[in-house]
C-alpha positions in Angstrom: 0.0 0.0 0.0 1.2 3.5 -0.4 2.7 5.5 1.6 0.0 8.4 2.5 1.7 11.6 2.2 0.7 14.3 4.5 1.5 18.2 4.7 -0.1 21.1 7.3 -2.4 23.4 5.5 -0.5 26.3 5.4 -4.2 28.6 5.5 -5.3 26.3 9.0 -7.1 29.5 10.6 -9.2 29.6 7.7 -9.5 26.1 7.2 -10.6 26.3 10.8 -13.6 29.1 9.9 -14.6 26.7 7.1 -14.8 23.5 9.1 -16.9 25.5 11.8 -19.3 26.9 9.2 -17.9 30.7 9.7 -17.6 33.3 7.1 -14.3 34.7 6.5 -15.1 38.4 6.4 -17.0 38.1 3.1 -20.6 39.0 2.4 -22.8 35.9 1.1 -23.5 35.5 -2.4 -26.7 37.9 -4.3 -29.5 35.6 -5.4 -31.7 35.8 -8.1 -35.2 36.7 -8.3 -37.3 34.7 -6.1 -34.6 33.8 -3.4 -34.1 35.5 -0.4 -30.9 37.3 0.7 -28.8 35.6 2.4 -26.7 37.2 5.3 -23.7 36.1 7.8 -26.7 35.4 10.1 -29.0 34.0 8.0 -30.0 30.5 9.6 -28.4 27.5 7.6 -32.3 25.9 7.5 -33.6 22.7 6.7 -35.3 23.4 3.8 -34.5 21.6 0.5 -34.8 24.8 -2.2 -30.8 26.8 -2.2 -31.2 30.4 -1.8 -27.7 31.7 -1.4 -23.7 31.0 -0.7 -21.8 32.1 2.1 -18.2 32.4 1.5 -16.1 30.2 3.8 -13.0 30.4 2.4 -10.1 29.7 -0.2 -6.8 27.6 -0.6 -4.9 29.9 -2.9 -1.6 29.3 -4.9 0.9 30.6 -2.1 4.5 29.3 -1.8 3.8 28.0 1.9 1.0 25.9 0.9 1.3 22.3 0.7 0.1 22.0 -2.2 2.1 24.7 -4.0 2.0 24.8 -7.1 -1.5 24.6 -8.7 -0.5 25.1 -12.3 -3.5 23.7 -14.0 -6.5 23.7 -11.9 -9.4 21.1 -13.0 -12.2 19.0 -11.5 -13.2 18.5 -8.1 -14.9 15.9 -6.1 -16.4 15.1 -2.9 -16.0 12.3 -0.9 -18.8 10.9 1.2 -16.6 11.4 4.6 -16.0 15.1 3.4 -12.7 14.1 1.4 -12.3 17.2 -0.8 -10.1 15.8 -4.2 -8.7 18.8 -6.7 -7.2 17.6 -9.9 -4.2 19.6 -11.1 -3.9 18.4 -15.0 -0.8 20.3 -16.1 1.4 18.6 -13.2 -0.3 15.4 -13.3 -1.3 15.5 -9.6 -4.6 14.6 -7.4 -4.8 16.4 -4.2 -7.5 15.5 -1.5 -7.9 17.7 1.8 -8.4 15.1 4.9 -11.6 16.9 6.5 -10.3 14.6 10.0 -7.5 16.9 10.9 -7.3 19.7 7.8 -4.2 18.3 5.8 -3.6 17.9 2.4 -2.2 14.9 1.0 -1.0 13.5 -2.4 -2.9 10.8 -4.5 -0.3 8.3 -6.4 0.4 8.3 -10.3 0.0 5.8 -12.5 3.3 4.2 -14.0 1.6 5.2 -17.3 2.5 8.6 -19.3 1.6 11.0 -19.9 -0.8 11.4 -16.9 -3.7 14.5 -17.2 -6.0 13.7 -14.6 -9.1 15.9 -15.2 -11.7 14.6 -13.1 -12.7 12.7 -10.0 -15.8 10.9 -9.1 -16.1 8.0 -5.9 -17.8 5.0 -6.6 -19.0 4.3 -3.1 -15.6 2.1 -1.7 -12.8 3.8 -4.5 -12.1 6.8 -6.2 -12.2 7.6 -10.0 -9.9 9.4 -12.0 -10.3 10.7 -15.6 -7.3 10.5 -17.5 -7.3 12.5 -20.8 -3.7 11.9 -21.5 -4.6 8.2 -21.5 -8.3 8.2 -22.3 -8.5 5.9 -19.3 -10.2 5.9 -16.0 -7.6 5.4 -13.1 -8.9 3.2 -9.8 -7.3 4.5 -6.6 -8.0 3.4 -3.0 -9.3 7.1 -0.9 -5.9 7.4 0.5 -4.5 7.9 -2.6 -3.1 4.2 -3.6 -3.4 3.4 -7.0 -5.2 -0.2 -7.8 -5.8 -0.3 -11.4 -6.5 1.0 -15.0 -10.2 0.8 -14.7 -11.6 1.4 -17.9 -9.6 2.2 -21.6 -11.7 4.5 -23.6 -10.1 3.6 -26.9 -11.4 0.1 -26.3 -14.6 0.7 -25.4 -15.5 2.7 -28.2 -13.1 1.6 -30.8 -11.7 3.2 -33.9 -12.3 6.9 -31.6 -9.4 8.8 -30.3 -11.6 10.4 -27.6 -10.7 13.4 -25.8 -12.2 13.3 -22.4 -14.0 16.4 -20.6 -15.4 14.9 -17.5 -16.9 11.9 -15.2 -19.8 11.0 -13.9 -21.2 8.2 -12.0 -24.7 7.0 -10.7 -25.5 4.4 -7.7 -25.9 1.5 -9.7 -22.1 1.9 -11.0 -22.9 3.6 -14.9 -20.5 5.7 -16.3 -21.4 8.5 -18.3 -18.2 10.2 -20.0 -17.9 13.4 -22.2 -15.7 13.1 -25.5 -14.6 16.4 -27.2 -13.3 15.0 -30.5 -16.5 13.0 -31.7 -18.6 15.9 -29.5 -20.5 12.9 -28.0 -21.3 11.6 -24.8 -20.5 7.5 -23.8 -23.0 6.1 -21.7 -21.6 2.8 -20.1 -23.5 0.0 -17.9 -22.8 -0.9 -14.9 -20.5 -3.9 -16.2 -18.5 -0.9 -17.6 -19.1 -2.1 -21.6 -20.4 1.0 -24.2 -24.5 0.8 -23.8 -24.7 4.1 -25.9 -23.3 7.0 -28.0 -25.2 10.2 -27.6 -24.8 13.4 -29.2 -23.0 14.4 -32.1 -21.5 17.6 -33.5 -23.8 20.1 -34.3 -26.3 23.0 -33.3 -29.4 21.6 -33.0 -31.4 19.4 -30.5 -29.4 16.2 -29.3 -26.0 17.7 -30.5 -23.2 19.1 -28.9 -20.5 21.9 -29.0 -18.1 20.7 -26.4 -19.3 18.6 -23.9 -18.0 19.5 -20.7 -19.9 18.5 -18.1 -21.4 15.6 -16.9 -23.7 14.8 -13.6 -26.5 11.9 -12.9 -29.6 12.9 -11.5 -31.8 11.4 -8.7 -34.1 9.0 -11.0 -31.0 8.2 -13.4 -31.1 10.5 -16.2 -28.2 12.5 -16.8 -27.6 16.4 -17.7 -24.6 17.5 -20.0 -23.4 21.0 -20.2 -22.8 21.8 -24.3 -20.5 24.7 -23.4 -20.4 25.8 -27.1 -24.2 25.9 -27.6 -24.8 27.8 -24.4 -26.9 25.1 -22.7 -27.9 22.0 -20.8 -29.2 19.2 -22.2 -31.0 16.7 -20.3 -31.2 12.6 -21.2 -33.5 10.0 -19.5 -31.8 6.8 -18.0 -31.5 4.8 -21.0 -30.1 7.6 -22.5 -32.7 9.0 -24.8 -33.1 13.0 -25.2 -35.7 15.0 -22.9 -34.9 18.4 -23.8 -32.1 21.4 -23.0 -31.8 24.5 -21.0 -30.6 27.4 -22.5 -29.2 27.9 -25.6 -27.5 30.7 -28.0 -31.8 32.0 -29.1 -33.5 31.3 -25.3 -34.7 34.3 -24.1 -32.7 35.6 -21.0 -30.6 32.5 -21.3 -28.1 32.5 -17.9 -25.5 30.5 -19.7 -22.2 31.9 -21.6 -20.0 28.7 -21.4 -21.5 26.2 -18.9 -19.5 23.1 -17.7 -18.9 21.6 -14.6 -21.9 20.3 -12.9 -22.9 18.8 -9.4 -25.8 18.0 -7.5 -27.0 18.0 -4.2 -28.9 15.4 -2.3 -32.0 17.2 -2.7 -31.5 17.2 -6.6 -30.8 20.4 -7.3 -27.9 21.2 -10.1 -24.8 23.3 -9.5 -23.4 24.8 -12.8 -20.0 26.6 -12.6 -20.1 28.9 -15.7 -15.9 30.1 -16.6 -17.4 32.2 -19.9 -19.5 34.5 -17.3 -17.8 34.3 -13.7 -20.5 32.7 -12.4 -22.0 29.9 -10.2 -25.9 28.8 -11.4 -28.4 27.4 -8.9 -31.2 25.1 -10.3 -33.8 22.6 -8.8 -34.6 19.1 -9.6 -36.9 20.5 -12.8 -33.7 22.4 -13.8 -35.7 25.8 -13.4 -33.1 28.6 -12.5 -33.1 29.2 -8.8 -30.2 32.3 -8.8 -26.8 32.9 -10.4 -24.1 34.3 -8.6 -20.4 35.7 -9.2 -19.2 39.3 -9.6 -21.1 40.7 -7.4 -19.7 39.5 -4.4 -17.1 40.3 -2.7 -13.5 40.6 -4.1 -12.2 37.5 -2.0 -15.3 35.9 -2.2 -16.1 35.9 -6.2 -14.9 33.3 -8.4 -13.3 34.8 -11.9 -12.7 31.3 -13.9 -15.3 28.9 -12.1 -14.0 25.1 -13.9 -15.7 22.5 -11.3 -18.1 22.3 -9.0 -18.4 19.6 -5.7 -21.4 19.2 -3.5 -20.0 18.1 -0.2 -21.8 15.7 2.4 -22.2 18.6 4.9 -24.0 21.1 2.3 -20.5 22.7 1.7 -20.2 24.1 -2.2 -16.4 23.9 -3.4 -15.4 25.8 -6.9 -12.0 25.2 -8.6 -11.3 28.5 -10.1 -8.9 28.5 -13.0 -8.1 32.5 -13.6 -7.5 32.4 -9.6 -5.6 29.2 -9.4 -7.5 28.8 -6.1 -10.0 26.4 -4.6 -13.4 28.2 -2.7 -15.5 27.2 -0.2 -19.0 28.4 0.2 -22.0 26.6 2.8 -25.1 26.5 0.8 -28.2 28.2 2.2 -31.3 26.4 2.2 -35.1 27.0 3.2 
């Protein structure tokens, strides 16, 4: 087994305001219309429907930090202990934050090169990690130990060089995997073999501009962000079409260049938005809820929002690119 690599967060007295559900000087995120303000004493509720963000805080790009440096900022994932995973794809390095005692340690790599990890997912007992360098999915135990080359995408959908944009997976084990060459989406079973191709490049219904987001919904269907063509688009559990959100002719359409996507155990959908700066809120129906970004406060708002992560405890964490920074954020409900 691996060795487990540990390091102090450098940032522990705000790691400390984040684990204790404290803001970090920071107003809470504007909400759209409909939602009610949130404020630093606004009650965390019970409720089911978001209504705002708090800021918590942010692991930035410092020399002292453990994880120093964060050259080329990706996907993130939660675990269902709290395990917080941030994929670096220009260093070829997974980094997962130890919610236990607040340290940061260092996944293995894969003998195999190049190595581009771009995002995580856990599958309940392991931890998944898209490779695009070697259109694979890696298999590592949550320390960080690496077990296996999981799945090779060239070999499941064969005569395609696909280039991987993200990872998704449901409860009962199905893959669903975004490929920006063929501008398609690979749905695969639970047994890990191809059940279906969806997609296709184009403009119209069913097709795709860069697909590069993926997240499974409570019942099994599955969302995909077309970044190009400004939208969502939504797919039933065997993978048929149901319809899209957004797009470049919807009227007051939110979306510039969605792509990383979450959800929360109520079902509603996180969408972290790079083209406009901002974090999107939607319900199970996928009915705008509020959008949030610039106007927050300067610590507080992301720039280049890549990935979004749903933690266990209602915690919201963003991978910003532009920032080369992770943020935190508690997610108001009522």
């Amino acid at each position: 087994m691996a060795t487990r690599r540990r390091f102090a967060v450098t940032l522990r007295g705000a790691a400390l305001l984040a684990a204790l559900g404290l803001g970090a000087g920071c107003g809470p995120a504007l909400r759209g219309p409909g939602a009610s303000l949130a404020t630093d004493d606004a009650p965390r509720g019970v409720g089911s429907r978001p209504v705002g963000l708090l800021f918590l805080t942010s692991y930035e790009n410092v020399p002292g930090a453990s994880y120093f440096p964060l050259e080329g900022l990706a996907g993130c994932a939660y675990g269902p202990d709290g395990t917080l995973l941030i994929c670096d794809e220009k260093r070829g390095r997974v980094h997962a934050l130890d919610p236990r005692d607040l340290t940061w340690y260092e996944f293995d790599e894969p003998a195999s090169r190049p190595y581009q990890p771009l995002d995580a997912v856990y599958d309940g007992l392991k931890v998944l990690v898209l490779d695009r360098a070697g259109a694979s999915v890696h298999r590592f135990e949550p320390g960080g130990a690496w077990l296996d080359e999981l799945v090779d995408l060239r070999r499941v959908d064969p005569g395609d060089e696909p280039l991987a944009t993200s990872l998704a997976i449901d409860r009962d084990g199905r893959l669903v995997i975004g490929d920006a060459v063929s501008q398609q989406v690979l749905l695969l079973d639970s047994f890990l073999a191809l059940h279906l191709r969806v997609g296709g490049p184009g403009t119209v219904s069913d097709q795709f501009r860069d697909p590069s987001g993926v997240a499974f919904l409570a019942d099994g269907s599955f969302v995909v962000a077309d970044r190009g063509n400004r939208r969502l688009c939504r797919y039933g559990r065997s993978g048929f079409f149901e319809g899209t959100v957004g797009g470049d002719f919807a009227v007051d359409n939110p979306f510039v260049a969605p792509q990383g996507l979450d959800t929360d155990r109520h079902g509603n959908l996180f969408v972290a938005d790079p083209g406009s700066g901002r974090i999107h809120v939607l319900d199970h129906r996928l009915r705008l809820l509020f959008s949030t970004g610039p106007e927050m406060s300067l610590q507080a708002a992301p720039s280049v929002p890549l990935d979004v992560a749903v933690g266990p405890d209602g915690t919201l964490a963003v991978t910003d690119r532009a920032r080369t920074a992770i943020l935190t954020y508690r997610i108001l409900y009522e």
